[in-house]
N, C-alpha and C positions, 0 to 999 in steps of 0.2 A: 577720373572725372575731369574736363577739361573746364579752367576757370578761363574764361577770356571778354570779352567786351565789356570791361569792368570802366565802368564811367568817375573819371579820376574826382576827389575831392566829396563824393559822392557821401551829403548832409556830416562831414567832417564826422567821419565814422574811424579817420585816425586817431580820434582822440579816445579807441579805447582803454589804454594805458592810461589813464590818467585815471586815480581810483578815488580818490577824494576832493571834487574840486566846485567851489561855489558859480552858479550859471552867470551870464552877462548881465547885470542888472542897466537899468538907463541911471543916467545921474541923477541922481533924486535923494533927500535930504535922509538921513538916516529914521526918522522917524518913519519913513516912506518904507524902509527896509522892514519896521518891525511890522508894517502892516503887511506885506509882501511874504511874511513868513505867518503874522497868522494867518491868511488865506490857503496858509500849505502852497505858495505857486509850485506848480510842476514844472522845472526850468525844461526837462525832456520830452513832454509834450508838445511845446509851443513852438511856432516859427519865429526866433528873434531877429527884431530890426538893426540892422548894424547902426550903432551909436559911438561916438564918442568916447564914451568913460565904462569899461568893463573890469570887475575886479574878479582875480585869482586867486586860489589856494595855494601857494605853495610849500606844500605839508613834508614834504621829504625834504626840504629844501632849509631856508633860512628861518621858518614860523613868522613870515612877517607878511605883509598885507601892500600892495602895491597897485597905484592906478595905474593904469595903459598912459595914460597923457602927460604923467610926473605931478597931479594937481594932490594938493590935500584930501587926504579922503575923509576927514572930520569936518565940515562949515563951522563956522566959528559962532558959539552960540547953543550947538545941538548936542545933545546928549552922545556921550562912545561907548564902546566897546572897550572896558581899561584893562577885559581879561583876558588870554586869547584863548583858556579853557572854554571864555562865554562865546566866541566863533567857532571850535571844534565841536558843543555841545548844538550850537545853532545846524553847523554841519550835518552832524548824526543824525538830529531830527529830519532834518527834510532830504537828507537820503533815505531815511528808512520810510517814509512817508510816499515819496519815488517811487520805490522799491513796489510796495503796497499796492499804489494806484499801476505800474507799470504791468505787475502782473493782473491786475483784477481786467486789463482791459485785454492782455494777449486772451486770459479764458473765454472771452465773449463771443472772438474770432471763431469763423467755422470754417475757415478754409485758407490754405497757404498763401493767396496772393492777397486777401486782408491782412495776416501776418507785416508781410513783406511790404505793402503801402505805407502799412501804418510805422513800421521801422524808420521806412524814408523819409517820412516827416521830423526824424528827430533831430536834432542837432547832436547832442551827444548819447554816449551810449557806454557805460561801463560792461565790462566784458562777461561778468554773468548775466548781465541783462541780455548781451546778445547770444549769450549758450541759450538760455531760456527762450528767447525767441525761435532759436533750432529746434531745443523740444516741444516750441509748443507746434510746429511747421511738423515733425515727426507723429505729433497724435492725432492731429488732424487729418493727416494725408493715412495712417492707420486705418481711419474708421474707412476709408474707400476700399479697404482690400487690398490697394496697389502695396507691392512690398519696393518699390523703385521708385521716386521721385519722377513725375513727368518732364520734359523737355523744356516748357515755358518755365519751370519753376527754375531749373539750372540755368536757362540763360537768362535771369534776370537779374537785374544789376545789382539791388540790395542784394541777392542772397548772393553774387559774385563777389559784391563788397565783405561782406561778414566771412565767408572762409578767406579770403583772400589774407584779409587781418591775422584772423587765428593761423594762415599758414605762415605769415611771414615775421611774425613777431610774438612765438611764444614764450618764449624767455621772459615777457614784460605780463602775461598774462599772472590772474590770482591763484593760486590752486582749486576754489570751486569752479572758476570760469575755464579753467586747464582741461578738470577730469568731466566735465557735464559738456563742453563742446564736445570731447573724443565721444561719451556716452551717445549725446543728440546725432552726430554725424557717422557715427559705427549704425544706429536704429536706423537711420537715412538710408542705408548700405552706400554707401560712399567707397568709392573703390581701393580697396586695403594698401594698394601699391602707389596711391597716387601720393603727392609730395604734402598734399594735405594732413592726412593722416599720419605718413611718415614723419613729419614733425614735430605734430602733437605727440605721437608715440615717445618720438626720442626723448622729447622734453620729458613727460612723465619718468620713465626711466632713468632720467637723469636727477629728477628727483627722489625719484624712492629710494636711490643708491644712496642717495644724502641725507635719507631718514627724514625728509622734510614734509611731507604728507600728513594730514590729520586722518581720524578711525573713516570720516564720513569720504573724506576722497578715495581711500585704499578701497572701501568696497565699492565705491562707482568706476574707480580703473580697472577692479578687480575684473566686472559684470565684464565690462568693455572690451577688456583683450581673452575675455574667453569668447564671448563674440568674435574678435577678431584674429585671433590665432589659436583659436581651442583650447579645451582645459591641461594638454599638454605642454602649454609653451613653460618655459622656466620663469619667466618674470613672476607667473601665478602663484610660483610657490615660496617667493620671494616675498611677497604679498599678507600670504597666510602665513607666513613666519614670524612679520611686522604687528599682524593683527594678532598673536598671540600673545605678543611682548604687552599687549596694550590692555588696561582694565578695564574689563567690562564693565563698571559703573560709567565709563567715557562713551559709552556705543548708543546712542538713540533706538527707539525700540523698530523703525524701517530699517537701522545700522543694522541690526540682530539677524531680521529678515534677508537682507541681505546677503550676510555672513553664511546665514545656513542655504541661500542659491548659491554661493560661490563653492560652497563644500559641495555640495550635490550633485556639480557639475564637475566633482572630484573622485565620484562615488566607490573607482576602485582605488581609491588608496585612501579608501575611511579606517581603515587599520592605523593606520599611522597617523590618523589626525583623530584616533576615539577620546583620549584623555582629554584634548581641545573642547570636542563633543560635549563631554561628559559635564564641562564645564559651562559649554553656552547652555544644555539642556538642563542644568538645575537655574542658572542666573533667568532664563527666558520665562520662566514661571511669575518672575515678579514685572516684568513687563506684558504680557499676554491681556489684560483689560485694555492697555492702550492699542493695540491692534485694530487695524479697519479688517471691514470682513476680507480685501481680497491678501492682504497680511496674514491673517489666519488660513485661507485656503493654500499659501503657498508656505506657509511654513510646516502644516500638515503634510503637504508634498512631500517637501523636503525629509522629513521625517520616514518616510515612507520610502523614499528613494536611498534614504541611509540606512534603513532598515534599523532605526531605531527601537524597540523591541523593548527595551528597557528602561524607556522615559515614556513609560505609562502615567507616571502622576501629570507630564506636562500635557499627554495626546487628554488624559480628563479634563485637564482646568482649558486646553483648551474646545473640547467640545461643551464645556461650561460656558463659554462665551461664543463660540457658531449659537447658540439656541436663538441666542437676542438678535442673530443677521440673518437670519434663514431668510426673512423678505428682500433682503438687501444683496444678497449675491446674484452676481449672475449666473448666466446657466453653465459656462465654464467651471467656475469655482467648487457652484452646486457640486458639481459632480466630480471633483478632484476632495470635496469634504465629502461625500459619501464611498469614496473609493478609499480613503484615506481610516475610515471610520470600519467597511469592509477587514482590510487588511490588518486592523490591531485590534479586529474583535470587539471596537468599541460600540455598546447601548444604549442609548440615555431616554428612559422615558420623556421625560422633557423634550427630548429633539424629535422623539417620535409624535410628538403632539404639536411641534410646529412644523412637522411637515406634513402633518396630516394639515394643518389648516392651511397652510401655502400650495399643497398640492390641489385641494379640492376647491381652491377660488381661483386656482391657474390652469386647471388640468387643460381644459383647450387649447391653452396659449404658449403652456410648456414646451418648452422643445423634446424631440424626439429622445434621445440622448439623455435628457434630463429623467425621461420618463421611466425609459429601462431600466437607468442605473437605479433611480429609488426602488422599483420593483424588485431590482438585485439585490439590494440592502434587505428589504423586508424578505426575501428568500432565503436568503443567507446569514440572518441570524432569527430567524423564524417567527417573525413581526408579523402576528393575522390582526391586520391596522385596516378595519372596515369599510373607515372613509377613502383610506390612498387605494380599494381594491376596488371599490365601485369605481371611485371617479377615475381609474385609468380604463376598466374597461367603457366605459360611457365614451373617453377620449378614441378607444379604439375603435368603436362602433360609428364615430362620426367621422375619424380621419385615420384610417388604418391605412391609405396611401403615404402618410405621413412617414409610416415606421420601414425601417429595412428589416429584412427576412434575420437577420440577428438580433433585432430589435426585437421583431414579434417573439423571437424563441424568450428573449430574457422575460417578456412583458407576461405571456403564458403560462411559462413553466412555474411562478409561484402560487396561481389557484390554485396547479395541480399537489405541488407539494406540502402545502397550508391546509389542500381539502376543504375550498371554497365556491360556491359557488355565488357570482353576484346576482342580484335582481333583474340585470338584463340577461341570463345566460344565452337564455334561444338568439336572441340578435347578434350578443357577440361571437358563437360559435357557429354561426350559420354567415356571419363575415369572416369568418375563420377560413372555413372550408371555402367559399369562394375566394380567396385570395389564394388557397394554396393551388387550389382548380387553375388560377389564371395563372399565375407564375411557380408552378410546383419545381420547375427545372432548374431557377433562380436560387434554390436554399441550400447552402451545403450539406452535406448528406449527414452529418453528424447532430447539426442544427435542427435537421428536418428529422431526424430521430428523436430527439431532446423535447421535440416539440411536440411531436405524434403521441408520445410516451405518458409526457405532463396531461395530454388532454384524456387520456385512459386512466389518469387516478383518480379523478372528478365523475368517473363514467361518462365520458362523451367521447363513446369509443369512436375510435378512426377506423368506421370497416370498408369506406370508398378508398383508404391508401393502403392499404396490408398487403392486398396481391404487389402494389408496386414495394413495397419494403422488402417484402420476402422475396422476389423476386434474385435471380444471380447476378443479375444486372447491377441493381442500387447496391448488394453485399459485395460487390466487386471494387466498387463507387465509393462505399463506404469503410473499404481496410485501405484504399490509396498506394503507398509505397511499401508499406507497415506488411510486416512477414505473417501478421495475423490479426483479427481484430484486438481491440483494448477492449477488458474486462469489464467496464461500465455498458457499453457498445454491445457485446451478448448478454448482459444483466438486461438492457430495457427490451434487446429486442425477442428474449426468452417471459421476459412480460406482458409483448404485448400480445405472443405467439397463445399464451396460456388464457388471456383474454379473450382472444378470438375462438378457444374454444370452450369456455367457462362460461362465456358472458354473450358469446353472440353464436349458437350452433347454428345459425342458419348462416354464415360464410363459408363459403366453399369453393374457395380460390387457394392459390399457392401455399405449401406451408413449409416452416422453416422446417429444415436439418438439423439433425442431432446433435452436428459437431458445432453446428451455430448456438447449441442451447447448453446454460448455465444447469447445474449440479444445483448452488444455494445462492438465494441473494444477499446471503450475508455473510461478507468479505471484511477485511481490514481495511483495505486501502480505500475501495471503493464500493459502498453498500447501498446497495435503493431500500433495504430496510429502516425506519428511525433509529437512530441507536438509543439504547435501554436509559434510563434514568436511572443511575444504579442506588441512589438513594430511596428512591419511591420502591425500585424491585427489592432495595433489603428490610424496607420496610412490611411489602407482601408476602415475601418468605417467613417472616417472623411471625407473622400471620397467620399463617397456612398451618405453620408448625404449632402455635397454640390450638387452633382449630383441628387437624387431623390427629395432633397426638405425636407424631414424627415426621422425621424428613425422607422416611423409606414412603411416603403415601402418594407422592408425587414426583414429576421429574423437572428439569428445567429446561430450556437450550432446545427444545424438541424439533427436526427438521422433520416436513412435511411432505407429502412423496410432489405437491405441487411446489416446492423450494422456496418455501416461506419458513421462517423462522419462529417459533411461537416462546413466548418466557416460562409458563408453564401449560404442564399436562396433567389432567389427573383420570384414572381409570374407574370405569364404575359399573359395576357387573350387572346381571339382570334386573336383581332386586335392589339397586342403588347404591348398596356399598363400596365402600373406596376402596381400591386395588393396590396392592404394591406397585409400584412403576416398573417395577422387573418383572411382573407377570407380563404373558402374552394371550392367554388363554381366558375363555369366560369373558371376555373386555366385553361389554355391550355398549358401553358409550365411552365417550373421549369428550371429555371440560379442557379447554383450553384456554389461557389468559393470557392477554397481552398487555402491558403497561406501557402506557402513552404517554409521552411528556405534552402538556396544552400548547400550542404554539405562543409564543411570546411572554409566557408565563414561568418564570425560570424556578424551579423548584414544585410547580404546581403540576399534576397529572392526574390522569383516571386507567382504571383495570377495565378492559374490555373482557367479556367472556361468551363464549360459545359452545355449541354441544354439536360435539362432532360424530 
């Protein structure tokens, strides 16, 4: 990035260096001064009139108090200053007071070249102040999309003035004003080889060699240079060996957050940093209430990307505190906590009740992405959540150009698997079929299997696509590079084969092959059967056996010649009696029972039975 037309003297923006210094007051009686400060003046606001009499801090220097003209700075008669604790307390205040007001009016700005006006007005400008005007230049120009800084913004003189500074004198810079320039100007993408960054870099580096860094700058270097040289470079690990030396009672709870994006972004050598782990994942438990929701989504992340597995008690406490931001997240977030909540298995009636109620007062306005993934959630740990099933199909019915063909697959297939259908079903599967009508070629073939399949276990058999599925064409389509289909892939498509002639004999288009058709659909790895609740089935058994008398009366595990699985079977001759299960002979009827686990109801089930 070239810095050039930099307008010299430009609002005495040298006097970054200068970290603790009283503004130009006019001469005026000290009385004058105490009003001057109840008012809070903001000496970095204002445009001062060159005067005569301006007094200096000189805090590193002598602790003594000197006028520009040589005159007495006490009038004879008025009240002093006899401490100079009561001048460095005077200090403190009305920089922190600065501070305060400096940022409340950068947040207001909505765009870089406010930023940068309002810079120019200032007279002075301490050097975190001016990092923070980079980051507030960097979220502003975020929200456009641009990931590059426009052209008027690089040549303009404030912002030439402010890197120019940080390039040419970081040595005099503070440590937060150090590592939040590199942060604001690495988010800018500032060109990693230009002498701007280069300097900054070095500087940092030459700090951390000296141990001179505190926890809060180590993680903003930390973020910075994996941004800017990847999570390979060595200074990072350089870094994470500083922040281990260090107590975590010192880490602020953004510190924490932090800590576990710089691990994450270390992910293959969480081996060698798990004992580290082991230790932020018990300490992060007692900071987790102070957490904002996007803190919570991204520490979730990170967990997930570490494959933390074993800091279950923190993914609970913190999906104990998601319940209370569920409105307050974005749609990002949304879905990195419901991905995050996926992946550890994690339930929380509570969270299923504020997403029912944030779902069903947003579902219009939710984003696409947002919509799937909940529906994935309630799929995948088997949530028949009534309000989130209407109101996504309602959403689907109105704006189903909204979703992608992966989308519609994830959004459908939990009817199918829940065994729901909502109060709009004819609208919504009658926009079903027109969308696949109009873009059928658009779905991946596996997608468009997953999909066809879901809408055959609600009975809204698919008999306008079957000649195209069975077809050698889409089976061709559908094994891709793969030496033969995957076993889930002839599980559905031997279910919908059996459908088509169980459920609809009037199709009479293509039918699958044998070699295309599954044996049983109940596999290990991959089963379209529910698997058994084995508490509620040992409960049946125990049943059956006080009721029959024995366990020779019945069988279990019974496969069907249509490759269904049954739990049990019991034989029962002409005149009703029950049969040994190893008879084959005289069987006049076949009772069949299946135990069902209720969807979202964890321990709760029903026995289905039938007479076969």
């Amino acid at each position: 990035m070239a810095l050039i037309t930099l307008r010299r003297n430009l609002c005495h923006l040298s006097d970054f260096r200068i970290q603790g210094a009283l503004a130009a007051l006019k001469n005026q009686p000290v009385n004058h001064v105490h009003k001057v400060v109840k008012e809070h003046l903001c000496p970095w606001f204002c445009s001062l009139q060159s005067e005569p009499f301006r007094v200096r801090f000189h805090h590193a220097c002598c602790k003594k108090f000197h006028s520009e003209n040589g005159n007495a700075l006490h009038p004879v008669g008025e009240p002093v200053f006899s401490q100079i604790h009561d001048w460095d307390r005077l200090e403190e205040n009305l920089k922190n007071v600065d501070e305060q007001r400096f940022y409340r009016r950068l947040s207001n700005f909505t765009s870089s070249e406010e930023v940068l006006h309002f810079i120019s007005t200032l007279q002075t400008l301490p050097d975190t102040m001016a990092a923070g005007a980079l980051q507030r230049i960097y979220e502003v120009e975020k929200k456009d999309g641009d990931q590059r800084l426009p052209r008027e913004i690089l040549e303009n003189s404030a912002f030439q003035a402010l890197c120019i500074q940080f390039e040419q004198e970081p040595s005099n810079l503070s440590n937060t004003g150090l590592v939040t320039a590199l942060q604001a100007l690495t988010l800018l993408y500032v060109d990693p080889q230009s002498s701007l960054l280069l300097n900054l870099v070095a500087e940092c580096h030459h700090r951390l060699q000296r141990g001179g860094l505190e926890v809060h700058s180590l993680c903003v270097l930390g973020e910075s240079l994996i941004k800017l040289q990847g999570p390979g470079c060595a200074t990072l690990e350089l870094i994470i060996c500083q922040l281990q030396g260090e107590k975590l009672e010192k880490f602020a709870p953004e510190d924490i957050v932090a800590l576990y994006r710089i691990l994450q972004a270390c992910a293959e050598k969480v081996d060698r940093h798990q004992t580290f782990l082991n230790q932020i994942n018990n300490f992060s438990l007692s900071v987790v209430s102070n957490l904002s929701p996007k803190s919570l989504s991204q520490m979730l992340t990170a967990l997930v990307v570490l494959d933390q597995t074993q800091a279950l008690p923190l993914v609970i406490k913190l999906g104990k505190y998601v319940v209370r931001h569920v409105p307050h997240f974005t749609n990002e977030e949304l879905v990195k906590v419901l991905e995050a909540f996926i992946y550890f298995g994690h339930n929380d009636r509570f969270f299923t009740k504020a997403l029912e109620q944030h779902v069903a007062s947003l579902c219009l306005t939710l984003d696409p992405e947002v919509v799937s993934k909940v529906m994935e959630y309630c799929c995948r740990k088997q949530i028949l959540s009534i309000p989130i099933l209407n109101a996504v199909a309602e959403t689907f019915v109105c704006q189903s150009e909204k979703f992608s063909p992966s989308q519609i697959s994830e959004l459908i297939e939990p009817f199918g698997k829940l065994n729901y259908l909502p109060p709009n079903a004819s609208a919504l599967f009658r926009k079903l079929e027109n969308t696949l009508l109009t873009h059928f070629n658009y779905f991946p073939p596996k997608t468009l299997l997953k999909l066809l399949h879901s809408c055959s276990l609600i009975e809204c058999h698919p008999v306008n696509f079957m000649s195209k599925i069975f077809s050698p064409y889409f089976l061709q389509q559908l094994q891709g590079n793969e030496s033969c289909l995957d076993r889930l892939s002839l599980a559905q498509l031997t279910q919908l084969f059996l459908t088509s002639i169980l459920e609809c004999p009037f199709y009479k288009g293509p039918k699958l092959l044998p070699k295309y058709q599954v044996k049983s659909f109940l596999t290990p790895c991959c089963s379209l059967e529910t698997p058994v609740d084995f508490q509620l089935y040992k409960s049946v058994m125990t049943g059956l056996i006080d009721l029959l008398g024995a366990r020779l009366y019945f069988a279990s595990k019974v496969l069907t010649p249509y490759r269904y699985t049954v739990d049990v079977e019991i034989k029962l001759d002409e005149e009703g009696f029950v049969l040994p299960f190893t008879v084959d002979e005289d069987v006049h009827k076949r009772v069949k029972e299946c135990t069902l686990p209720e969807p979202g109801l964890p321990g709760h089930g029903r026995v289905n039975g039938t007479l076969g």
